[in-house]
C-alpha positions in Angstrom: 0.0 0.0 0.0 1.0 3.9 -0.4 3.4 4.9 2.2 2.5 8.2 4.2 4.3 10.9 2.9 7.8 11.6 5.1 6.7 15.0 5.8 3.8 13.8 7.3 5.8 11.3 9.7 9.2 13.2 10.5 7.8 15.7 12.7 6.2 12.8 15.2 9.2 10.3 14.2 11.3 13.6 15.4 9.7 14.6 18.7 9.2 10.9 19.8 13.3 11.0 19.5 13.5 14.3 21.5 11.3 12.9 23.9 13.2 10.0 24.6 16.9 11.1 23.9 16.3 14.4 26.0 19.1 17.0 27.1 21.9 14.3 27.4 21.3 11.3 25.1 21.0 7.5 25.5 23.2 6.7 28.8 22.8 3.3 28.8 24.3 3.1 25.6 26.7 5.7 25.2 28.2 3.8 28.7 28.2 0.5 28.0 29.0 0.4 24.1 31.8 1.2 22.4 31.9 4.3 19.7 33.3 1.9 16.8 30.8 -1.5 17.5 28.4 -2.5 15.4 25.9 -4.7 16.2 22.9 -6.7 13.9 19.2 -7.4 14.6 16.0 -8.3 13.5 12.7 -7.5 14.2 10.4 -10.0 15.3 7.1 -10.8 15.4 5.8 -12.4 19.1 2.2 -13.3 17.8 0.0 -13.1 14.6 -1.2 -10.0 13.3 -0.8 -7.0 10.3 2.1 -5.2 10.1 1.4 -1.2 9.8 4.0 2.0 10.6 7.2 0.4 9.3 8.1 3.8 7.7 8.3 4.8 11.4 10.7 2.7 12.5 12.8 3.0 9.4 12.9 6.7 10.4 13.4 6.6 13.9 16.9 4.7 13.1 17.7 6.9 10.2 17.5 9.9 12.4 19.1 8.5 14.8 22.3 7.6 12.9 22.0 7.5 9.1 24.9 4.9 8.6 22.3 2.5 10.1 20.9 0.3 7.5 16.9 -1.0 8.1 16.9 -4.0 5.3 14.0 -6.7 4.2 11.6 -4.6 6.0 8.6 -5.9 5.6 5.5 -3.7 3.8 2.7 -1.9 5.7 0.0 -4.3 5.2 1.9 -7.9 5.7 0.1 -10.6 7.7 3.0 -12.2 10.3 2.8 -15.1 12.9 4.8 -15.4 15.8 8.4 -15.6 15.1 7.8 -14.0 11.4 10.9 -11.4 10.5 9.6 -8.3 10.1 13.5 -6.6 8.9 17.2 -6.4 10.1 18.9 -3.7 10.9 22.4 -3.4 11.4 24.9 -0.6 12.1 26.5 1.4 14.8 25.7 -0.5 17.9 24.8 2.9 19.7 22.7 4.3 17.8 20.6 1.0 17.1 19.4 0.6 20.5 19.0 4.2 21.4 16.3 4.4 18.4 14.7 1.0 20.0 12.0 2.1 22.0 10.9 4.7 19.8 10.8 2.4 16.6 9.0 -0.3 18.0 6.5 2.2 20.3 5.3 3.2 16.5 5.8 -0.6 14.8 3.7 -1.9 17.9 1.0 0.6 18.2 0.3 0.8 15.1 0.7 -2.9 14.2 -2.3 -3.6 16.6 -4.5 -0.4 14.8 -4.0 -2.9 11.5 -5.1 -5.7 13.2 -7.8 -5.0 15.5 -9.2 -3.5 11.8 -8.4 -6.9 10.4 -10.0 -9.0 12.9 -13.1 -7.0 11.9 -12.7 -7.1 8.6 -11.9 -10.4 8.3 -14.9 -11.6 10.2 -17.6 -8.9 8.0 -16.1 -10.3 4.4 -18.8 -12.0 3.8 -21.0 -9.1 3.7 -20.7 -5.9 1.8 -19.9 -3.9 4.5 -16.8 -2.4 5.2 -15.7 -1.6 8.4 -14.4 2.5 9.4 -12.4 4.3 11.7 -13.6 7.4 13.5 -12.1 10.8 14.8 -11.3 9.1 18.3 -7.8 9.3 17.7 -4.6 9.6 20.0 -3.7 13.5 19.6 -1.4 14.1 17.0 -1.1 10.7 15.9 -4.1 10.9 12.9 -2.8 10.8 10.1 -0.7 7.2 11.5 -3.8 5.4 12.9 -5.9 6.4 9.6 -2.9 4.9 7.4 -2.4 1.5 9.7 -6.7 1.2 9.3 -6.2 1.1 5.6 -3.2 -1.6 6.1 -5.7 -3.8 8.1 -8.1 -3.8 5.1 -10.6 -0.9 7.1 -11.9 2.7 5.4 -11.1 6.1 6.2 -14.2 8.3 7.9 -13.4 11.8 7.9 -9.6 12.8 8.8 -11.3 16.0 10.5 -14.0 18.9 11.0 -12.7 20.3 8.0 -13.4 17.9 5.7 -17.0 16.7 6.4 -20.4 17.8 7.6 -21.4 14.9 10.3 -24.9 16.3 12.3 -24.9 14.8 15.1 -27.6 14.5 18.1 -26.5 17.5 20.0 -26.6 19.7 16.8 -30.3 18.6 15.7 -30.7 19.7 19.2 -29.1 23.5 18.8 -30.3 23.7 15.5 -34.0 23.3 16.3 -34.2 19.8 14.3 -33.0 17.4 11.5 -34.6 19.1 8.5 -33.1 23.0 10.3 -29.8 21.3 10.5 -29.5 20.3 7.4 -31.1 23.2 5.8 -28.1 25.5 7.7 -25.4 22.8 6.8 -27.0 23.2 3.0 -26.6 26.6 3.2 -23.2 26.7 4.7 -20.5 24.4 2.7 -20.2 24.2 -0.6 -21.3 21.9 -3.7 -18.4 19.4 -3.0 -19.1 18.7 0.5 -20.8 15.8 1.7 -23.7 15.9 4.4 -24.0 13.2 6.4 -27.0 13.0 9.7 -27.0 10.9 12.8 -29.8 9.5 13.6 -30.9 7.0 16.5 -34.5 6.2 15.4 -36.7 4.9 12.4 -38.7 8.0 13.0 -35.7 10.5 12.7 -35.0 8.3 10.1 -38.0 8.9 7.8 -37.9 12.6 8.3 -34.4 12.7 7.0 -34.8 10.8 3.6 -36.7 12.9 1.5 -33.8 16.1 2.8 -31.0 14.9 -0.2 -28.0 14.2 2.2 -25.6 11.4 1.6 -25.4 9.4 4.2 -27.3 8.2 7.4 -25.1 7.8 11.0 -27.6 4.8 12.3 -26.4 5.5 16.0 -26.9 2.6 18.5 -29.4 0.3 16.6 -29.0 -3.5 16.8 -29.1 -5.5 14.0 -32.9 -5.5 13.9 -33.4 -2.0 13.4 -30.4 -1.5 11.2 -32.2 -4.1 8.9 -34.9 -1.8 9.0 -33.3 1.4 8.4 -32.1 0.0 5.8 -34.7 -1.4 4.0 -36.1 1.9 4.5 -33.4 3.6 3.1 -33.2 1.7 0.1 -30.0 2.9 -1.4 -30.6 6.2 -1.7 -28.0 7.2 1.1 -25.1 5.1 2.2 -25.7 3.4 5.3 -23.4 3.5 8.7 -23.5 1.6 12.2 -21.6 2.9 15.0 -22.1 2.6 18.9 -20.1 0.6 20.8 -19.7 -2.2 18.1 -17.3 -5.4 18.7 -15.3 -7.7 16.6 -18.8 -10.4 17.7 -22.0 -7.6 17.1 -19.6 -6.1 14.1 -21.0 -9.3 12.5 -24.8 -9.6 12.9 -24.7 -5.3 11.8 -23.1 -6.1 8.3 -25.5 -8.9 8.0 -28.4 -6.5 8.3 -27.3 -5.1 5.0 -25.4 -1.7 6.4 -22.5 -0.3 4.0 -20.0 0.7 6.9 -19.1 -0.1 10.2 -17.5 2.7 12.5 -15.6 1.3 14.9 -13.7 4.3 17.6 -11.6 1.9 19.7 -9.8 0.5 16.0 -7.4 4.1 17.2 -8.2 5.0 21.0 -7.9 1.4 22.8 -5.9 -0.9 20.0 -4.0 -3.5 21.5 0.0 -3.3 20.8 1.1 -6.0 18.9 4.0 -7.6 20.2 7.3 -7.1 18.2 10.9 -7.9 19.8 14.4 -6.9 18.3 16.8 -9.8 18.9 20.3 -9.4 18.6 21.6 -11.5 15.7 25.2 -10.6 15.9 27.6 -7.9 15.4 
């Protein structure tokens, strides 16, 4: 898959660095290691899962010393099982293990992101739904999560505010209702914008079809209703479930006929996929 521009990465890839190296460096390293050795390892997978943020890492090493080499790296995307080689990387022994931590904090994190979006995917392929990530991000690391959602075989939702009119319960509520909302939002973005409405019953539901939006947010409706809604619907907007769904109710929802899935703990409560680096030789 497309790798996320470096000038999107670098800055995070950068201050994770900082972060970690602070005012005096790496220690441990600089203590215990000699300025001329070298040293070889390999990146290893502990248990099964998609691979996703190996850019990162490739970075984090590069930045920390550029004579470090990163080889056989696998791509964003790959499918690994416990003791699967993910890449080698060999040069100054320094360096290599003071850009450790922050490499694998990105392989790892990211890693689980691709595969908590697998297991869902996976498990909905039967269906034509697709499963989504939402704007429930970790701060600043967007962009990252969105890309390792795409390596687990998920879609992209919005990236931000900026880029998509979502009216959600508490703005019907301001606004006055559905139809006000989404006369205001009509009135308010341009021609290339898309308008999508939460709802969270059949009978918001009907009084949002005949309004000319794009899609419908079906917020909190089991599979029942969902196959209701969209019946209802009948293809005239696409469809979304969100609301607390699981790898288990992800399942019974795409049955129901829905075209997405949204799914917010895919990027704020992913599980860190274990990677190692063992020491090869030097």
């Amino acid at each position: 898959m497309r790798s996320l521009p470096r000038i999107v990465i670098e800055p995070l890839v950068r201050a994770a660095l900082l972060e970690d190296l602070g005012r005096a460096g790496d220690l441990t390293s600089d203590a215990t290691i000699g300025a001329d050795e070298t040293a070889r390892v390999a990146l290893v997978s502990r248990e099964p899962g998609v691979i996703a943020g190996t850019d990162c890492a490739r970075l984090a090493w590069e930045l920390v010393d550029p004579r470090i080499v990163v080889s056989d790296l696998l791509p964003d995307g790959s499918r690994v099982q416990p003791g699967t080689v993910i890449g080698t990387i060999s040069g100054p022994a320094r360096g290599l293990l003071s850009g450790e931590r922050v490499a694998l904090n990105f392989l790892g994190h990211l890693s689980g992101v691709a595969t908590g979006t697998a297991t869902i995917a996976d498990a909905i392929a039967h269906t034509g739904a697709r499963v989504a990530d939402t704007r429930k991000t970790i701060p600043g690391l967007r962009a990252l999560q969105k890309h390792a959602v795409k390596a687990g075989g998920g879609s992209n939702h919005r990236f931000g505010l900026d880029d998509a009119v979502l009216i959600k319960d508490n703005h019907i509520a301001v606004a006055g209702g559905v139809a006000e909302a989404v006369r205001r939002a009509k009135a308010g973005v341009g021609h290339l914008v898309k308008i999508e409405v939460e709802v969270d019953s059949l009978d918001q539901l009907a009084e949002l079809l005949p309004l000319g939006v794009d899609a419908v947010l079906l917020d909190n409706m089991g599979p029942d209703l969902v196959r209701e809604a969209v019946a209802m619907v009948a293809g005239r907007l696409i469809t979304e479930a969100s609301g607390r769904i699981t790898p288990e109710t992800a399942v019974p929802l795409a049955e129901a006929g829905v075209d997405l899935i949204s799914v917010g703990w895919l990027t704020h409560s992913a599980h860190v996929l274990d990677i190692g680096l063992d020491y090869t030789g030097g």
